[in-house]
N, C-alpha and C positions, 0 to 999 in steps of 0.2 A: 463644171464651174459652180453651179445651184450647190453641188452639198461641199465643196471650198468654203462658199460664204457660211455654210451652217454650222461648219467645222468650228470657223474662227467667230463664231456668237457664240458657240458654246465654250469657248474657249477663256472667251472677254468674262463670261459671264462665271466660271469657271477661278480666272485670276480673281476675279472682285469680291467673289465667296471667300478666295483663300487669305485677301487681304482686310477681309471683316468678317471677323470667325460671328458677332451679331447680328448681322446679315444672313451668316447663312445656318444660324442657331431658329433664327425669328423663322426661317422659309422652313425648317424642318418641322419646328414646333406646328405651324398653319398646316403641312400635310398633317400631319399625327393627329389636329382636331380633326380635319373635315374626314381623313379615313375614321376616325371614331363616330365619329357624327352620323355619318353615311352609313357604319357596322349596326350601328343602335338601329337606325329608321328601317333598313332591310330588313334585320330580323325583326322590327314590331310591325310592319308592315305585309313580312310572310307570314307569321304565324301570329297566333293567337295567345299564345299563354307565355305568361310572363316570364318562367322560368328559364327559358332559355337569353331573354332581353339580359334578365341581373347579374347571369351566369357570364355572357359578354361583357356586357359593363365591368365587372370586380375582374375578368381576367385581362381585359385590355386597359384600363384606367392606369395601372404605370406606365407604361407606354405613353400616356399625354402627361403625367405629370413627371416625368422623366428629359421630357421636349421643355416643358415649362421651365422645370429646375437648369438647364443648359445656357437659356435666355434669360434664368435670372443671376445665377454666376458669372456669367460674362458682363453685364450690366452691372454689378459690384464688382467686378476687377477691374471694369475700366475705371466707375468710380474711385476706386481705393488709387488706379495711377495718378490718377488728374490732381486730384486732391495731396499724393504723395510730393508729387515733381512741383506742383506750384510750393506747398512748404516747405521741400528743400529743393531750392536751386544751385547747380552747379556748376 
């Protein structure tokens, strides 16, 4: 009965992503910083030299501005409805 109930959270959670595509643009973009976040501090944390840090950094950096850019095209498309449908009404 326990993974019934987990089924239908992930489920709920699941429909609410699918009916707010900025919802679940914002939740991808949050993973994509803290795994970047976390990639940077590992490797400056295990090793010492820096070449390996900037080498991370430059190859993973589109990956978060990829996440960014998702959250922010959807954030001007909805802009661009609201503002469409209030000046023409039909």
């Amino acid at each position: 009965m326990s993974n019934q109930k987990s089924v239908n959270v992930f489920g709920n959670i699941n429909a609410y992503l699918r009916q707010n595509p900025l919802a679940k643009y914002a939740v991808g973009f949050m993973i994509a910083l803290a795994a970047y976040a976390a990639g940077l501090m590992l490797i400056g944390s295990a090793m010492n030299a820096r070449w390996p840090l900037v080498a991370f950094a430059i190859f993973f950096l589109p990956a978060v501005l990829r996440a960014w850019m998702l959250v922010y095209w959807e954030v001007k498309a909805g802009l661009l409805r609201e503002y469409t449908d209030a000046e023409n009404p039909l």
